[in-house]
C-alpha positions as CSV (number, residue, x, y, z in Angstrom):
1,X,-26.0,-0.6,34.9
2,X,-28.1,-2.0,32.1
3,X,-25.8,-2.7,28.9
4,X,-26.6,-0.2,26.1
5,X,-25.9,-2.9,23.3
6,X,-28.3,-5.3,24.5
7,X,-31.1,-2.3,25.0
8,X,-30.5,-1.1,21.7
9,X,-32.9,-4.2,20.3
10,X,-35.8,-3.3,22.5
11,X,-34.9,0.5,21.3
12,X,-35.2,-0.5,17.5
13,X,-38.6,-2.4,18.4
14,X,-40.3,0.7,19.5
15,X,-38.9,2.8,17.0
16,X,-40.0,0.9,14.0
17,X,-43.3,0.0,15.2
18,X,-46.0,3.1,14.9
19,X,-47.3,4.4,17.9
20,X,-44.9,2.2,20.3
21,X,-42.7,3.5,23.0
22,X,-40.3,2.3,25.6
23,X,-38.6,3.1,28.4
24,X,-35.4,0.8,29.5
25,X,-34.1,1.8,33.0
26,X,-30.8,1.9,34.6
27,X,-28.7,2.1,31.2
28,X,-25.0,2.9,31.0
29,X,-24.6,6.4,29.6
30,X,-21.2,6.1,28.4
31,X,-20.4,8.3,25.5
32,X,-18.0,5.8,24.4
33,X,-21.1,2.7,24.6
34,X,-24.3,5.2,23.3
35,X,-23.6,5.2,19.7
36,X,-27.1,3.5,18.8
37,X,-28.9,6.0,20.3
38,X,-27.0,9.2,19.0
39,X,-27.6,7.2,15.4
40,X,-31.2,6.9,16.5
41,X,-32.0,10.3,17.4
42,X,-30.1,11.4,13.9
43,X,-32.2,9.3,11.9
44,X,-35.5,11.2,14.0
45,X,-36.0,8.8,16.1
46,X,-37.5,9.7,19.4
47,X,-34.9,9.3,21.9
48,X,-34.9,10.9,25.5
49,X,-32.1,10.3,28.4
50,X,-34.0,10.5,31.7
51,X,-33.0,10.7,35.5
52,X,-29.2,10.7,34.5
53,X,-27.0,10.4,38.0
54,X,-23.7,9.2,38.5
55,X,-22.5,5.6,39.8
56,X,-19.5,4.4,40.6
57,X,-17.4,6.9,38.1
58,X,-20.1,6.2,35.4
59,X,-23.1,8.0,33.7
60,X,-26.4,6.0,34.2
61,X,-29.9,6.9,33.1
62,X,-32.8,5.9,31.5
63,X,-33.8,5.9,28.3
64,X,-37.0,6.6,26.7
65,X,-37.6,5.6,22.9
66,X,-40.2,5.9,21.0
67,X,-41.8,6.0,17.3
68,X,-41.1,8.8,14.8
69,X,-41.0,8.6,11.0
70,X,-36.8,8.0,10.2
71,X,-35.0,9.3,7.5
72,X,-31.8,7.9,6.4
73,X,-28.6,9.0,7.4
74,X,-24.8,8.4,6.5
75,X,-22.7,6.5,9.0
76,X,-18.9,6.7,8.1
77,X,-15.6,5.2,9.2
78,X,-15.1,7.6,11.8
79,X,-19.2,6.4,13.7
80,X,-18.3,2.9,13.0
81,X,-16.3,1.8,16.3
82,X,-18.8,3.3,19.1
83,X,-21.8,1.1,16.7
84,X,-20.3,-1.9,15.1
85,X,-22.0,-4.4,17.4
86,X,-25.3,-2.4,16.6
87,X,-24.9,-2.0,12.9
88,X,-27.1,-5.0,12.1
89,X,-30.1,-3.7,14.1
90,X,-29.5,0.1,12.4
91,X,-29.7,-2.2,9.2
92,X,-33.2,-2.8,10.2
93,X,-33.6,1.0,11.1
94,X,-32.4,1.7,7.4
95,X,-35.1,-0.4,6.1
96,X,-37.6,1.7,7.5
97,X,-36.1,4.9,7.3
98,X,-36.9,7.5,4.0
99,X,-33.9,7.7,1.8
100,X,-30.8,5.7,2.0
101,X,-28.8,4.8,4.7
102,X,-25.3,4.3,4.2
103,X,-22.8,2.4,5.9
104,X,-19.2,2.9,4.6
105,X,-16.2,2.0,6.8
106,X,-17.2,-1.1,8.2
107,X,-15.0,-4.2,6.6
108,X,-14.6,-5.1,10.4
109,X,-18.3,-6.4,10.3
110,X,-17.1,-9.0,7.7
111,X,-14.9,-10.1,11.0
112,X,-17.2,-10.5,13.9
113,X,-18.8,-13.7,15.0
114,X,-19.8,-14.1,11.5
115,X,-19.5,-12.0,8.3
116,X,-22.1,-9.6,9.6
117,X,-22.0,-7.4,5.9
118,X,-22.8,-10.8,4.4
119,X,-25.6,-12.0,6.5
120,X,-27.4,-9.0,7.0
121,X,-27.9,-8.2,3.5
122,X,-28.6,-12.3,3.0
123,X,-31.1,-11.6,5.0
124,X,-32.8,-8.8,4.8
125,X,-33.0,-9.4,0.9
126,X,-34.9,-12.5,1.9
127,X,-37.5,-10.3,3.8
128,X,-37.8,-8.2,0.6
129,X,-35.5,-5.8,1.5
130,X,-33.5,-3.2,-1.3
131,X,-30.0,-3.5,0.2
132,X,-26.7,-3.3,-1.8
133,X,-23.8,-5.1,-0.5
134,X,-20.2,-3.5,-0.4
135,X,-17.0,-4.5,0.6
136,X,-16.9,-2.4,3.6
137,X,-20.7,-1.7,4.5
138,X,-23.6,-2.0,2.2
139,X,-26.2,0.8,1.4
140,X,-30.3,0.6,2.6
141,X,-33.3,1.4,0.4
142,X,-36.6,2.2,2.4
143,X,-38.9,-1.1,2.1
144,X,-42.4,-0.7,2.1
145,X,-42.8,-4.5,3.1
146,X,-41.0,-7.0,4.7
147,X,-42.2,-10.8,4.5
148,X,-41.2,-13.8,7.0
149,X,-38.4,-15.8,6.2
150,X,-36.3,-18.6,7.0
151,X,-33.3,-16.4,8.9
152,X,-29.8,-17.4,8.3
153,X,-28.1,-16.3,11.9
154,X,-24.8,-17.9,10.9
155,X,-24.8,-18.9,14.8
156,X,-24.3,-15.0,15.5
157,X,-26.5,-13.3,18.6
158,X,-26.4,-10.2,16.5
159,X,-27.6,-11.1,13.7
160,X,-30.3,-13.6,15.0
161,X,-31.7,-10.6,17.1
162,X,-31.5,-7.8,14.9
163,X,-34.0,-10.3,12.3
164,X,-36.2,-10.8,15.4
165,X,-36.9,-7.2,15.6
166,X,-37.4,-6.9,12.2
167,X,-39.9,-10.1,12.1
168,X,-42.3,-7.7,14.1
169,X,-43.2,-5.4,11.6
170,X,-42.5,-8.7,8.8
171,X,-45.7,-10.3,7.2
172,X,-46.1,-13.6,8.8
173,X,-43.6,-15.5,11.5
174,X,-40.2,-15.8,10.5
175,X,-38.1,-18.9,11.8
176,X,-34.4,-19.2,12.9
177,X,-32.3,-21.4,11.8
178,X,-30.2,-21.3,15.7
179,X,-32.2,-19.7,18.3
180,X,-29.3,-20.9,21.1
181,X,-26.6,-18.7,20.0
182,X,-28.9,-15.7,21.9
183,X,-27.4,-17.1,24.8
184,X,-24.5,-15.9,24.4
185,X,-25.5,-12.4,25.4
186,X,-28.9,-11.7,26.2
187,X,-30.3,-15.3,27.5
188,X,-34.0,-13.9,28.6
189,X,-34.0,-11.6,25.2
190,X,-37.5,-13.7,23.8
191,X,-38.7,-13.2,27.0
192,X,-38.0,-9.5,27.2
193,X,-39.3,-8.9,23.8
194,X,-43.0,-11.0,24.7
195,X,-43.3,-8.9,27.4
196,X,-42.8,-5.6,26.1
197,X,-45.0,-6.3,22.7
198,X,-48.0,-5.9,24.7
């Protein structure tokens, strides 16, 4: 089955971008690996699990995402280890969302391929975004606007796709600073994204 983590970009695209939907087949359904999604549908996201069916001991299913206004939402210590590879994509969810969305709990970002508290809020500042760094998270104001930048990825596939997705709904055509590091988990991820934003 599809990897939940690596869907939870093309998830984020529809659900930011009015109007869109998407449908990503043959997910795992884990309860331990769906954190995104449960954070999603919080937020008011439209999130639907389809044709769910067991595999090899595991739960696998579609899932069908599309656009709804968000609202901001909380996410504590206690949320953080079933999302902490998708926290810098539910960054860009924040941005978007009414009120503020809060991320406490999280100093373990700060020890990921790259200080993931630090770059996010690097970058979404340099978008125009109102986020407010914190030693263990950092807390996201709704932003009207974001604007193309030069993205900082500090050579992190997280971070260098989470500011992808957010370029979409960006003014102008943002540019990476390292592409490459993609690679290391979603190699054909420009090529997804170019064929779903249609």
């Amino acid at each position: 089955p599809g990897d939940p983590s690596s869907a939870a970009f093309f998830a984020a695209a529809a659900a930011i971008i009015p109007n869109s939907s998407v449908t990503i087949k043959n997910i795992l359904l884990n309860p331990t690996r769906i954190g995104f999604f449960k954070l999603l549908d919080k937020m008011g996201g439209g999130v639907e699990m389809q044709n769910i069916k067991q595999e090899c001991g595991e739960i696998v299913g579609d899932i069908h995402v599309y656009w709804k206004p968000l609202n901001g939402i909380n996410i504590t210590a206690k949320m953080i280890p079933s999302v902490i590879d998708e926290l810098p994509i539910l960054a860009i969810l924040g941005s978007q969302a009414e009120g503020p969305t809060i991320v406490s709990g999280a100093e373990e970002l700060r020890f990921k391929e790259s200080d993931r508290i630090k770059a996010v809020c690097k970058n979404l500042k340099a978008m125009g975004g109102d986020i407010i760094e914190r030693r263990d998270g950092f807390v996201i104001n709704q932003t009207n606007k974001l604007y193309s930048t030069d993205i900082k990825t500090f050579g992190d596939h997280r971070i260098a796709m989470a500011f992808s997705i957010a370029d979409l709904i960006a003014e102008g055509k943002s540019v990476l600073d390292d592409y490459d590091c993609i690679n290391i988990s979603l190699p054909d991820f420009f090529q997804i994204l170019n064929k779903i934003c249609i």
